[in-house]
TILODO-835274 format. One record per residue: residue number from 1; residue in three letters; x, y, z of N, C-alpha, C in turn. Coordinates in Angstrom, 3 decimals. Atoms other than C-alpha are relative to their C-alpha. Layout:
N
  nr rest     n_px     n_py     n_pz    ca_px    ca_py    ca_pz     c_px     c_py     c_pz
 NUM  ALA        X        Y        Z        X        Y        Z        X        Y        Z
...
//
This chain:
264
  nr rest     n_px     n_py     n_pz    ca_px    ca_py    ca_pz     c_px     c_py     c_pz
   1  UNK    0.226    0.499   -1.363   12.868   12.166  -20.806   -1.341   -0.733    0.059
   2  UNK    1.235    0.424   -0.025   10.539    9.687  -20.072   -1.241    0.723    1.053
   3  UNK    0.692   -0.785   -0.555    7.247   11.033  -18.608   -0.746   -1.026    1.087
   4  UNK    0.494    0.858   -0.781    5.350    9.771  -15.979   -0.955   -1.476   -0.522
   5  UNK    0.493    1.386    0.791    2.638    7.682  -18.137    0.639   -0.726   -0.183
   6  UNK   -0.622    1.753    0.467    5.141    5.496  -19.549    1.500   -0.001    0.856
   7  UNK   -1.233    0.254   -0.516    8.086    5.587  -16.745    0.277   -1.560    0.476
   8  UNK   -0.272    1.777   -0.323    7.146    1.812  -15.785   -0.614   -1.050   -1.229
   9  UNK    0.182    1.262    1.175    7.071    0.716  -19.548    0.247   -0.859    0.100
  10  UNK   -0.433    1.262   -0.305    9.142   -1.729  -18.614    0.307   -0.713    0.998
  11  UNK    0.365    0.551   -1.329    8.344   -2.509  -15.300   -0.630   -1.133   -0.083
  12  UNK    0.354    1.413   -0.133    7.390   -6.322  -14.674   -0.104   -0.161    1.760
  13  UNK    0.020    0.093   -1.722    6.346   -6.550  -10.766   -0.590   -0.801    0.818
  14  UNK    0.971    1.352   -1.414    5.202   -8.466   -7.587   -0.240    1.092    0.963
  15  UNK    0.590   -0.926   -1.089    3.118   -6.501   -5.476   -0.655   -0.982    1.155
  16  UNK    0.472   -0.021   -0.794    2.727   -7.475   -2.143   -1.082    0.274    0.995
  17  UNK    0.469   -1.391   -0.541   -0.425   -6.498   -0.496   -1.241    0.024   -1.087
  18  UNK    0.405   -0.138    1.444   -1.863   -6.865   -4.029   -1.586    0.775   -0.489
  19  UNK    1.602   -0.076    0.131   -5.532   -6.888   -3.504   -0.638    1.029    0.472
  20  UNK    0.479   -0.731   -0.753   -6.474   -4.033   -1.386    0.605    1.291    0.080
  21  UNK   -1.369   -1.401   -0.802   -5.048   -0.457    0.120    0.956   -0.062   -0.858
  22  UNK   -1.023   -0.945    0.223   -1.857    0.468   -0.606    0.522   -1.167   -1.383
  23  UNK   -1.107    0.641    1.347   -0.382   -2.620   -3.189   -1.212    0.106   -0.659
  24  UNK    1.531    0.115    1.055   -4.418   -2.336   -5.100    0.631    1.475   -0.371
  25  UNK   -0.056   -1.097    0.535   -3.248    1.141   -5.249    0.822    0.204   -1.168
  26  UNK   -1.017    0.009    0.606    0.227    0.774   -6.250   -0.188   -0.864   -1.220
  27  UNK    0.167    0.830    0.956   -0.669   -2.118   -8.860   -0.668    1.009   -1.256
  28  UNK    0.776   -0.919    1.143   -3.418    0.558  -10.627    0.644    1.337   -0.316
  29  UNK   -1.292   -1.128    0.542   -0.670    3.556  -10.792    0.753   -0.524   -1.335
  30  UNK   -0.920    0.356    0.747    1.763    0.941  -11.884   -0.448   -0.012   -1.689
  31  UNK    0.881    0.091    1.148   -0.674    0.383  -14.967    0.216    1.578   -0.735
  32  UNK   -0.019   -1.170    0.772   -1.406    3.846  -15.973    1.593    0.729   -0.091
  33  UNK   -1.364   -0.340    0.440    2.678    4.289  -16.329    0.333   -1.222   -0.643
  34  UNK   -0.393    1.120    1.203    3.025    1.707  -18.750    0.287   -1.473    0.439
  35  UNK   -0.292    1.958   -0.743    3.352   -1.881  -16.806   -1.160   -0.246   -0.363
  36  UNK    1.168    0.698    0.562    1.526   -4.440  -18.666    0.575   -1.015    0.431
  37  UNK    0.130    1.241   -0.806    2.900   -7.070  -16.242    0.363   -0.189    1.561
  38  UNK    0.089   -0.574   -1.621    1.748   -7.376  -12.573    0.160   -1.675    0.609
  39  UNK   -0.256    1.282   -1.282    2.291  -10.336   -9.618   -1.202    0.350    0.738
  40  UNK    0.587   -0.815   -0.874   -0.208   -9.305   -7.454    0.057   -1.666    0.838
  41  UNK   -0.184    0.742   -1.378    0.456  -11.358   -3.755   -1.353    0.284    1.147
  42  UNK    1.214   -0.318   -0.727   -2.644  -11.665   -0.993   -0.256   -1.399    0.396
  43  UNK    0.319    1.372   -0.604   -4.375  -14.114    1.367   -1.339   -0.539   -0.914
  44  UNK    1.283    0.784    0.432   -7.804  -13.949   -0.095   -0.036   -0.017   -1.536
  45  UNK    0.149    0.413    1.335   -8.567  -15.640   -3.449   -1.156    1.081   -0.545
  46  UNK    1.665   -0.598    0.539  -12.255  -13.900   -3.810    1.103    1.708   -0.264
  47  UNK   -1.281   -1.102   -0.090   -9.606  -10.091   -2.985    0.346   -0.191   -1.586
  48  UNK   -0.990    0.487    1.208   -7.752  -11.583   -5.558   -0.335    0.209   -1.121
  49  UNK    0.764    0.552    0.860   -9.843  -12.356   -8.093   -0.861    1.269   -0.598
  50  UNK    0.475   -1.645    0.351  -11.479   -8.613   -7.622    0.683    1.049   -0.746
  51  UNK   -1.496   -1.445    0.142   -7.983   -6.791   -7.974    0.262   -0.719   -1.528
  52  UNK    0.176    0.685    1.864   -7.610   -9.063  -11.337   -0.357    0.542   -0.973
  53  UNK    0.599   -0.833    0.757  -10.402   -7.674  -12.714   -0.272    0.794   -0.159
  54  UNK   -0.091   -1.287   -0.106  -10.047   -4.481  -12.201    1.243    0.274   -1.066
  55  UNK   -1.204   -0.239    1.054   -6.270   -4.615  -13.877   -0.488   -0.276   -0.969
  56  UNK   -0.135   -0.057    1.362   -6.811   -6.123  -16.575   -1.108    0.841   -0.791
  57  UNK    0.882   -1.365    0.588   -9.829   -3.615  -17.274    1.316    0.977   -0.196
  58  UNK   -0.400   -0.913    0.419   -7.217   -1.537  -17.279    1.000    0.149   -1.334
  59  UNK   -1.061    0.737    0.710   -5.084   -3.519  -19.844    1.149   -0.363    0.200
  60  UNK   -1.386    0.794   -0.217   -2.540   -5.352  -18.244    0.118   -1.519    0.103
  61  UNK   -0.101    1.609    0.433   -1.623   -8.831  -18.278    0.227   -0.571    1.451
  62  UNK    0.002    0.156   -0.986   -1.907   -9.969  -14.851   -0.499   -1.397    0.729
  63  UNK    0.140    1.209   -0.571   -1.894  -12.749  -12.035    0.308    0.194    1.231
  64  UNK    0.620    0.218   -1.164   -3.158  -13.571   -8.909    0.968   -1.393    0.687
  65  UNK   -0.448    1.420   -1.064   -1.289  -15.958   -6.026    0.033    0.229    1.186
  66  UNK    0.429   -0.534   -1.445   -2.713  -16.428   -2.843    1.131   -0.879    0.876
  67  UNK   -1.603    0.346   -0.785    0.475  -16.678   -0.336   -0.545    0.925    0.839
  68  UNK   -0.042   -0.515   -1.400    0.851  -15.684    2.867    1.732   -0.047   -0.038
  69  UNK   -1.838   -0.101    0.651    4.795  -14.054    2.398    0.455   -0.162    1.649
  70  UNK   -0.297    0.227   -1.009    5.146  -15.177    6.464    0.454   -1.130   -0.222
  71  UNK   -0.285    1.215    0.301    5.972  -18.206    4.723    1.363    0.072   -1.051
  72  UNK   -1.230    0.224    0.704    9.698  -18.598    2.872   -0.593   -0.965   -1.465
  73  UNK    0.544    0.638    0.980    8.025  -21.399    0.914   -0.708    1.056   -1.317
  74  UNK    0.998   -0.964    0.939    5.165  -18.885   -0.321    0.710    0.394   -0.888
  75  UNK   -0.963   -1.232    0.465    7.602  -16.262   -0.903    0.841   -0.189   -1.665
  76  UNK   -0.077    1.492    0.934    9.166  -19.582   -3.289   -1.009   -0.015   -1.449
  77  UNK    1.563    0.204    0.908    5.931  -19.973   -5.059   -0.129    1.352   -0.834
  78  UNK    0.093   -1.250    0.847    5.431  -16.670   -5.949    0.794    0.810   -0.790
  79  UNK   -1.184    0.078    1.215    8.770  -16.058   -7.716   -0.321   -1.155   -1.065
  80  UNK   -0.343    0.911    1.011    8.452  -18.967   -9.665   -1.416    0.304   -1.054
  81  UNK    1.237    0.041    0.228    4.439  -18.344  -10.327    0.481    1.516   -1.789
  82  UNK   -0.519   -1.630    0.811    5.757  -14.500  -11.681    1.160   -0.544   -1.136
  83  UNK   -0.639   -0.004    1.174    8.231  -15.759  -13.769    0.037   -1.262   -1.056
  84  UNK    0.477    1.384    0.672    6.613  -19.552  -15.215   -1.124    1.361   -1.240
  85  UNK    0.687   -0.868    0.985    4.318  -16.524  -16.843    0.297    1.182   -0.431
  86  UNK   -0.677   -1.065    0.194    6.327  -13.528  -17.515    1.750   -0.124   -0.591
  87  UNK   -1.350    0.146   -0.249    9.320  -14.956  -17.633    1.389    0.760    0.194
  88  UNK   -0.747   -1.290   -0.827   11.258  -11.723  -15.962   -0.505    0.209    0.787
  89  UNK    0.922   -2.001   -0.807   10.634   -9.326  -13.459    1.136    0.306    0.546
  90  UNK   -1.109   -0.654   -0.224   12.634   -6.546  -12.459   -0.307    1.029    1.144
  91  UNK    0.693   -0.653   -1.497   10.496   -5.124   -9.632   -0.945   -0.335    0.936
  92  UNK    0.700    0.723   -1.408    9.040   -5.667   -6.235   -0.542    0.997    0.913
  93  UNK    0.365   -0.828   -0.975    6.844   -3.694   -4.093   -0.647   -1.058    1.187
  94  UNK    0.340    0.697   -1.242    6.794   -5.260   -0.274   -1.648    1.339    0.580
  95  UNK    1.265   -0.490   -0.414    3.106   -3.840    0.650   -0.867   -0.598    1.543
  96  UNK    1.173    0.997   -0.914    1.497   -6.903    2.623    1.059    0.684    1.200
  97  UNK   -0.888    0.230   -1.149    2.364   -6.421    6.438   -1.707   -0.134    1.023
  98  UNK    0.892    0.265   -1.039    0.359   -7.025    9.677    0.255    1.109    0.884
  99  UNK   -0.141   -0.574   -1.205   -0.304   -4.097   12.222   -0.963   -0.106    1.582
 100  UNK    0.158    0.488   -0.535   -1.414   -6.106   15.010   -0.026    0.939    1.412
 101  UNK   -0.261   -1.082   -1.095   -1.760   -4.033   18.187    0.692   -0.980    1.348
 102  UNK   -0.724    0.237   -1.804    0.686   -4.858   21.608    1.277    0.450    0.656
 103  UNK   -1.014   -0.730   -1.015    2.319   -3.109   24.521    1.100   -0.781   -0.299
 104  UNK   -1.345    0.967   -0.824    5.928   -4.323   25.778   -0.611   -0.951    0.604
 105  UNK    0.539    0.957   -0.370    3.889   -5.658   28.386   -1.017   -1.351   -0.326
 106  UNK    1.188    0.355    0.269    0.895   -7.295   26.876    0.351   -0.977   -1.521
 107  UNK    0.059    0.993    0.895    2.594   -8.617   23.634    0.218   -1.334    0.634
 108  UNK   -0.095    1.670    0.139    2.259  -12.628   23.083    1.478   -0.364   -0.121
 109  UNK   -1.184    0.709    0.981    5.598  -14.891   22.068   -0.663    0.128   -1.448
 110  UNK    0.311    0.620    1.323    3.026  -15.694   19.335   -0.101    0.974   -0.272
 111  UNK    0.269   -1.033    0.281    2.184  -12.181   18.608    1.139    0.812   -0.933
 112  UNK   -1.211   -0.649    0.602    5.476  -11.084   18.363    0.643   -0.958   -1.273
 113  UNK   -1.187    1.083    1.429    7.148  -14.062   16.074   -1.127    0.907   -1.339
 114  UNK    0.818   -0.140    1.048    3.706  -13.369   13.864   -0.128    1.034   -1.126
 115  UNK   -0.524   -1.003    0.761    4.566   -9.694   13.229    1.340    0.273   -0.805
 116  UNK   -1.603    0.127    1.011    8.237  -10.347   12.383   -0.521   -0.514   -1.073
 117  UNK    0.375    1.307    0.702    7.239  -13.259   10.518   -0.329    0.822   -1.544
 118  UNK    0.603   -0.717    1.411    5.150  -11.246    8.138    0.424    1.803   -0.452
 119  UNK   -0.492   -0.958    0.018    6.251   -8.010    8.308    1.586    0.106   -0.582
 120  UNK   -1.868   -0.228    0.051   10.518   -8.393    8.151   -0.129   -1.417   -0.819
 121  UNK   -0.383    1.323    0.405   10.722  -12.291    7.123   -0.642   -0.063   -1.513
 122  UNK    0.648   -0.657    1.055    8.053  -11.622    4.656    0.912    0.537   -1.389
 123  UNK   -0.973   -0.434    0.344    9.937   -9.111    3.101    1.449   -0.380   -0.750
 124  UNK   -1.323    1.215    0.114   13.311  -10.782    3.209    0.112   -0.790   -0.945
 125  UNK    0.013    1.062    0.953   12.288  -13.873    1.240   -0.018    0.222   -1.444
 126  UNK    0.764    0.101    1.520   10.570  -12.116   -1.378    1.241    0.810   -0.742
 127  UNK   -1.493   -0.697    0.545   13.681   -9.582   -1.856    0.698   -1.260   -0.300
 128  UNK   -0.678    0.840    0.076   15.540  -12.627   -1.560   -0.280   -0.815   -2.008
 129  UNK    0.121    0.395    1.135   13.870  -14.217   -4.553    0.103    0.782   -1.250
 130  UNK    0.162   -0.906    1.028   13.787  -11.234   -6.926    1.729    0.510   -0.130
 131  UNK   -1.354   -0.402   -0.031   17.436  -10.390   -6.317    0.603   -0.789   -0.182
 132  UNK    0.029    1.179    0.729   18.475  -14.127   -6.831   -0.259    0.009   -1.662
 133  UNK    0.379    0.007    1.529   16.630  -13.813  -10.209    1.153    1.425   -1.084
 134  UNK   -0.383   -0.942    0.735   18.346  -10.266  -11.076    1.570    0.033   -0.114
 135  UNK   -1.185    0.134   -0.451   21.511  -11.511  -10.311    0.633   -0.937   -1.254
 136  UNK   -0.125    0.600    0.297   21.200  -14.531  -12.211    0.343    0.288   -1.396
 137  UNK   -0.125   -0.060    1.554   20.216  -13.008  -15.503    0.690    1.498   -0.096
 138  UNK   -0.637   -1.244    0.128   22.608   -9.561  -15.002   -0.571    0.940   -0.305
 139  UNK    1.073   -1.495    0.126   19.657   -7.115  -15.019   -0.425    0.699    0.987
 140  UNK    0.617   -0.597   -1.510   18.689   -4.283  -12.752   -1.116   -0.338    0.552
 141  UNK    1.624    0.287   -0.360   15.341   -4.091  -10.851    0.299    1.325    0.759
 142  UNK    0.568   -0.749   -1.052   13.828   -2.002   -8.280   -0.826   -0.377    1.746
 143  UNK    0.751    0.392   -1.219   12.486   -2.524   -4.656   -0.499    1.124    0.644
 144  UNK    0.161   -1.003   -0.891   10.305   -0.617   -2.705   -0.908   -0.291    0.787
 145  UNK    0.919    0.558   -0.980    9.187   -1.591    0.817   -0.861    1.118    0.664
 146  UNK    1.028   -0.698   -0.530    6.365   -0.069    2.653    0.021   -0.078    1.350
 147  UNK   -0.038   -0.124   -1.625    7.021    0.985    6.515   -1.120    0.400    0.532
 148  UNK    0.636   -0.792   -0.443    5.801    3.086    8.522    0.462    1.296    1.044
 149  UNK   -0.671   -0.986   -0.808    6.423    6.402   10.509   -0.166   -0.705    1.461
 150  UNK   -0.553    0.855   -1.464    6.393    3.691   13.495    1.104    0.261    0.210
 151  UNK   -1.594    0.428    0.468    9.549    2.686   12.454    0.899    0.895    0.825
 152  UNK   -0.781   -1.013   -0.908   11.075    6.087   14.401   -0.488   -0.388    1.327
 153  UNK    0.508    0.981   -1.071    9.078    4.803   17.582   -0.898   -0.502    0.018
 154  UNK    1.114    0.549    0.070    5.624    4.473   17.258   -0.563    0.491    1.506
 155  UNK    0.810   -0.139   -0.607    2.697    4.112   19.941    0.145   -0.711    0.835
 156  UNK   -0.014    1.577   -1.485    2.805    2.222   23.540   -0.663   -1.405   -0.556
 157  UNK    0.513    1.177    0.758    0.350   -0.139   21.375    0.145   -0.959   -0.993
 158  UNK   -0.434    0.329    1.264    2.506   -0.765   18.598    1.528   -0.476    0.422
 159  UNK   -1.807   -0.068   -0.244    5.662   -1.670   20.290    0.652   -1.361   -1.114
 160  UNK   -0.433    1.103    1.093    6.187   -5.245   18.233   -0.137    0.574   -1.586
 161  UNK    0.109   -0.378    1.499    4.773   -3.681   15.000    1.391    0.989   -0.209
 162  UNK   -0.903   -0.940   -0.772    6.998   -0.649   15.865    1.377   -0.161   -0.520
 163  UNK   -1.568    0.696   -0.264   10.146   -3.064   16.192    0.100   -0.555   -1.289
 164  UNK   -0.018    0.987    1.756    8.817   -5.134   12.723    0.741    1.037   -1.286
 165  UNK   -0.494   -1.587    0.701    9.480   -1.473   10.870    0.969    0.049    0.054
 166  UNK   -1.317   -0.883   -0.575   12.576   -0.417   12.371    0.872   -1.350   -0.689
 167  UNK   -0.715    0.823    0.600   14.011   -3.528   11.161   -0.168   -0.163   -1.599
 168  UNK    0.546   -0.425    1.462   12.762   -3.380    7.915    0.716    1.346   -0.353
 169  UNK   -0.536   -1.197    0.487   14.233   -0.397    7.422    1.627    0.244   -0.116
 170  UNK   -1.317    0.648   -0.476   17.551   -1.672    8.687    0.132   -0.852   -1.732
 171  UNK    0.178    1.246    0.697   16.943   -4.648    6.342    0.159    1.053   -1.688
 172  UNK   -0.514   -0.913    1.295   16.553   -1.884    3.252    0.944    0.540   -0.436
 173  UNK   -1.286   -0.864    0.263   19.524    0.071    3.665    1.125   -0.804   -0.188
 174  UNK   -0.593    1.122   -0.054   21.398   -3.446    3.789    0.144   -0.321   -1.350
 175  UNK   -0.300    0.238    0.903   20.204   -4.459    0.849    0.438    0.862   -1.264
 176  UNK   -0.642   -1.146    0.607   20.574   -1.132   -1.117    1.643    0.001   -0.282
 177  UNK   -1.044   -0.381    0.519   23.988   -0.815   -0.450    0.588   -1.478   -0.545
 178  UNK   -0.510    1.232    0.735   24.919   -4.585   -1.436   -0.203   -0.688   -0.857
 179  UNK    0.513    0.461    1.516   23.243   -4.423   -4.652    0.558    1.437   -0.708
 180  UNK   -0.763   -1.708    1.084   24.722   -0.777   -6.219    0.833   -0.544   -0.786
 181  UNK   -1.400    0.912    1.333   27.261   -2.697   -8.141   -0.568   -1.137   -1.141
 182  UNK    0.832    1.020    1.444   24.453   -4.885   -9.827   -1.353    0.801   -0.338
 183  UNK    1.245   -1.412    0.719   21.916   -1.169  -10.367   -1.054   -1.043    0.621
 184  UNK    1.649    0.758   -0.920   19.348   -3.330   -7.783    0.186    0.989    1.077
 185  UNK   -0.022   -0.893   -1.068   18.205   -0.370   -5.981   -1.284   -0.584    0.653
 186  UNK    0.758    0.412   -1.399   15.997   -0.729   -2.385   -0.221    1.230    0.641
 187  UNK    0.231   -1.080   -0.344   14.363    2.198   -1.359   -1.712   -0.731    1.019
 188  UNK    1.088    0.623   -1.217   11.312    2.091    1.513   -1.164    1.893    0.393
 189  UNK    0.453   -0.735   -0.783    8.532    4.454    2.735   -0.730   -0.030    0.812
 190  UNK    0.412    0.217   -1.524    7.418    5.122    5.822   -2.055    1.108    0.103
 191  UNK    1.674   -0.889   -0.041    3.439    6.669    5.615   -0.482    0.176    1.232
 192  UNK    0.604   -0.055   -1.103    1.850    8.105    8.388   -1.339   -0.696    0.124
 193  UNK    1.316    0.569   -0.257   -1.992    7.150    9.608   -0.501    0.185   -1.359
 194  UNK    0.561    0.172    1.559   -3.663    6.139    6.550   -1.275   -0.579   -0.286
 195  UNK    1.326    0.482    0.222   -6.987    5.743    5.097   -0.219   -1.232   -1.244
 196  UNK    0.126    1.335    0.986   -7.478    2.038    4.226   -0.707   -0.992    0.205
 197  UNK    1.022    1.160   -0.705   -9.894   -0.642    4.641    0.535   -1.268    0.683
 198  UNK   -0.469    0.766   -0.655   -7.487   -2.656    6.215   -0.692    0.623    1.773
 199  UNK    0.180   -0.835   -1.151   -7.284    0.438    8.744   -1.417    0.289    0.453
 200  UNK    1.987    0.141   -0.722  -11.437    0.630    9.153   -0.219   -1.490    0.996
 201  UNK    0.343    1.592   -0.561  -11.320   -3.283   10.319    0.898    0.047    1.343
 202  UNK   -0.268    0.256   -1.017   -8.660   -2.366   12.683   -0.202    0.812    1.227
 203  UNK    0.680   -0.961   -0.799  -10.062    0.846   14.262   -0.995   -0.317    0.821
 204  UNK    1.081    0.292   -0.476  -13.434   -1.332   14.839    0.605   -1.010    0.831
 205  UNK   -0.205    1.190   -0.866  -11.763   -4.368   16.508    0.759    0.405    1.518
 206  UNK   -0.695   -0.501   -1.055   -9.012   -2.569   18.339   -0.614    0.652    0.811
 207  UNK    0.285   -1.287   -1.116  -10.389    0.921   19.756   -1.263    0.244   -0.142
 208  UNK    1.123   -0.294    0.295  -14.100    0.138   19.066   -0.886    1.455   -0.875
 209  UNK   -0.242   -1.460    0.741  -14.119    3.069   16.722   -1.783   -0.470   -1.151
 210  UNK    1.532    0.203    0.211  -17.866    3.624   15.185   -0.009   -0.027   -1.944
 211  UNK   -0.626   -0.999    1.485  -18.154    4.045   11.101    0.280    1.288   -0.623
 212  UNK   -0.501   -1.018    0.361  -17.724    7.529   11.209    1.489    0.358    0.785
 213  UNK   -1.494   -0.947   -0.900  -13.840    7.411   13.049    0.573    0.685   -1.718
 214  UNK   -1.116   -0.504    1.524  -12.443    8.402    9.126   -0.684    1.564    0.505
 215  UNK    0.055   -1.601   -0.392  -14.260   11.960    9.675    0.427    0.394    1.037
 216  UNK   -0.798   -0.452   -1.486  -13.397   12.030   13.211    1.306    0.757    0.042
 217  UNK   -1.293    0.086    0.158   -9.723   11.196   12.618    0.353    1.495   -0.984
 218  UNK   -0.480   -1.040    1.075   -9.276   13.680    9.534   -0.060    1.111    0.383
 219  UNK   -0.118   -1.527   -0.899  -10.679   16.525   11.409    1.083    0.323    1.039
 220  UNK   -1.043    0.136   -0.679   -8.181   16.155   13.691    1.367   -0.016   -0.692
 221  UNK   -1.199    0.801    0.502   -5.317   15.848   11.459    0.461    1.759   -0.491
 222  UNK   -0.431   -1.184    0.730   -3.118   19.348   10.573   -0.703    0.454   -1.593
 223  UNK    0.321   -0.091    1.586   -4.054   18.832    6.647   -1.059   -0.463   -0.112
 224  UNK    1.113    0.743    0.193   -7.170   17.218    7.168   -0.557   -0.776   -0.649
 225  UNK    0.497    2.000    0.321   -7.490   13.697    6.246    1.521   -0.674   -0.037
 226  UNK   -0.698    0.805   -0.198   -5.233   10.821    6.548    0.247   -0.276   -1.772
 227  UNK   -0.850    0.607    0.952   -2.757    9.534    4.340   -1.160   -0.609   -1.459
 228  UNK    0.861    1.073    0.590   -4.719    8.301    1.227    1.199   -0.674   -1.194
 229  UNK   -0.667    1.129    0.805   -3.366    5.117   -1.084    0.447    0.603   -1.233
 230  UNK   -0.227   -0.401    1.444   -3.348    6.801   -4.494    1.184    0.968   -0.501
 231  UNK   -1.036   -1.341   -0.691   -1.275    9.983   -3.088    0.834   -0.973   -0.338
 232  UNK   -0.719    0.516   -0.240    1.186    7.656   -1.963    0.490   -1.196   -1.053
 233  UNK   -0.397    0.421    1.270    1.147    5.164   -4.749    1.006    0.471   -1.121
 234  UNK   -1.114   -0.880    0.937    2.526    8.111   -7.172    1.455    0.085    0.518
 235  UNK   -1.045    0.405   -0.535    5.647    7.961   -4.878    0.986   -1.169   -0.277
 236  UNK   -0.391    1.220   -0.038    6.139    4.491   -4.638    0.328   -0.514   -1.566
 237  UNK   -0.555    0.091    1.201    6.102    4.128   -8.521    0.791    0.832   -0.454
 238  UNK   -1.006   -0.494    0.116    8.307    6.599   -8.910    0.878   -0.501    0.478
 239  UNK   -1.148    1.388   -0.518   10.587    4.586   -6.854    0.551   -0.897   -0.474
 240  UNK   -0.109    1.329    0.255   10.101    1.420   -8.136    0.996    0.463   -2.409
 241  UNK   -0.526   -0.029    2.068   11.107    3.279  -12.282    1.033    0.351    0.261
 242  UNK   -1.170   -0.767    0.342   13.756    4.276  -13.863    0.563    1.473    0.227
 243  UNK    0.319   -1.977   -0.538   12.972    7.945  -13.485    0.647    0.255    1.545
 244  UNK   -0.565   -0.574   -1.327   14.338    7.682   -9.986    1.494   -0.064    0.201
 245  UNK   -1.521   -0.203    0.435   17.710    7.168  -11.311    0.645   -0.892    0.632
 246  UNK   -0.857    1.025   -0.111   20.518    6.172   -9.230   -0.421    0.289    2.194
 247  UNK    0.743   -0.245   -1.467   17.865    6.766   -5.646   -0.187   -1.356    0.353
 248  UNK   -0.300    1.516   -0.721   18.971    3.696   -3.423    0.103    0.404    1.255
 249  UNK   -0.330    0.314   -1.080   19.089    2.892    0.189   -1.185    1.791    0.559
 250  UNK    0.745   -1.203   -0.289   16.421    6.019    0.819   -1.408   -0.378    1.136
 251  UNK    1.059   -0.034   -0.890   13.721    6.043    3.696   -1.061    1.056    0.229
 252  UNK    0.852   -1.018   -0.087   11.055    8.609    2.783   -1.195    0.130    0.747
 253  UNK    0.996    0.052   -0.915    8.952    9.814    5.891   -1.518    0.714   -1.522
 254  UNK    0.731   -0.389    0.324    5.660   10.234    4.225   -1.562    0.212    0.918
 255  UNK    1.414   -0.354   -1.267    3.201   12.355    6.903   -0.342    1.463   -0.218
 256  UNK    0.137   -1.648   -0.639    1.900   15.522    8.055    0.488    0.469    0.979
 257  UNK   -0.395   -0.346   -1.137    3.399   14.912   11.075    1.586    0.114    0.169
 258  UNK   -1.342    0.139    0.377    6.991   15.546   11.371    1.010   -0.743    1.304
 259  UNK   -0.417    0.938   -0.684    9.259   13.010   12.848    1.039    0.681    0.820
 260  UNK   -0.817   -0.493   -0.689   11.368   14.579   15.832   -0.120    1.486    0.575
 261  UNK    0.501   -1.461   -0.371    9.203   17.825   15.862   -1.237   -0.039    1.285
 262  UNK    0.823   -0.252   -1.574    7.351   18.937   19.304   -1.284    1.235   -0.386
 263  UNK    1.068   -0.944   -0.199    4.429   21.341   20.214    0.322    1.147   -0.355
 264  UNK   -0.217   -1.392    0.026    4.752   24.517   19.707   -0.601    1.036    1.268
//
């Protein structure tokens, strides 16, 4: 049985997200289980350029393309980028998303297209291109998108993000079952509040939150501390290998909090 170190020997991937939090995480897991070839996806080049050199310290063979996956084109680019230098891949972790804060009332038109856009459409394209490719040359892969415990409802503040999830999750179980006949499994998890430097930038903008809300928050939390990237990483590569067998169309809540449970 293969063991965890080398379950993504032959993992070849596009990480969404790439540079930071949760796909920086997932990219440096993917490594220490045997993937010596990464995609890594992101807006910023300088990001980029950091998360680079960090992999290949770790010895992998890796590449940087700055896309914005709200774009079909991008989405385009970055299939072709991943496989002009790899020439395979057989896995995809959707990471990047936007959690943008707005009511029912209070969201924008633009607000709302912006979160689909990147969040679900996002998504979509890039599955689109990797499943295209696995199709083409009769080989499995793996997918594994990144929700959120929104996705069940979420927060009065989150109602568009909220809605971006819930479809996404829709959108997984879709493709799951209409790839089982070509071993392209689509699995998704849903993480509760999570400690990420995305989430510090949006604590300070949104709810004027000071630099100590991470102790705040954690004290407050049943298990005390929020979700962290690395935790959750080990998951997600398990997902994305072989080791997870014939685990398709799956939506794993990953919280402390339990989805449908009340006060006591």
């Amino acid at each position: 049985m293969t063991g965890m170190m080398e379950r993504n020997a032959g993992t070849k991937a596009i990480v969404t997200g790439g540079a930071q939090g949760i796909g920086l995480a997932v990219a440096r897991q993917l490594v220490a289980e045997g993937c010596r070839a990464l995609v890594l996806v992101g807006r910023s080049k300088e990001k980029g350029a950091e998360a680079v050199s960090v992999i290949e310290k770790l010895g992998a063979e890796v590449i940087f393309v700055s896309a914005d996956v709200s774009k079909p084109d991008d989405c385009a680019r970055v299939m072709e980028a991943g496989l002009e230098r790899f020439g395979s891949l057989n896995g995809l972790v959707n990471a990047a998303a936007s959690s943008a804060r707005g009511s029912l009332v209070d969201t924008t038109p633009e607000l709302f297209d912006s979160l689909f856009a990147t969040n679900v459409r996002g998504p979509f394209f890039m599955m689109q291109g990797l499943v295209r490719h696995l199709l083409a040359e009769k080989k499995p892969g793996a997918i594994v998108n990144v929700l959120s415990m929104s996705a069940h409802a979420g927060q009065s503040f989150l109602t568009a993000y909220s809605s971006s999830k819930g479809a996404l999750a829709v959108l997984t179980k879709n493709v799951a079952n209409a790839y089982r006949g070509n071993r392209i499994r689509c699995n998704a998890v849903l993480p509760g509040w999570m400690d990420t430097p995305g989430e510090a930038v949006v604590q300070a903008k949104f709810h004027g939150a000071g630099p100590d809300w991470l102790e705040k928050a954690e004290a407050a939390q049943p298990m005390g501390q929020l979700v962290k990237t690395h935790e959750l990483a080990a998951l997600i590569t398990y997902m994305l290998s072989p080791q997870s067998g014939v685990m398709t169309g799956s939506l794993v809540d990953y919280d402390q909090n339990v989805a449908g449970a009340f006060g006591e």
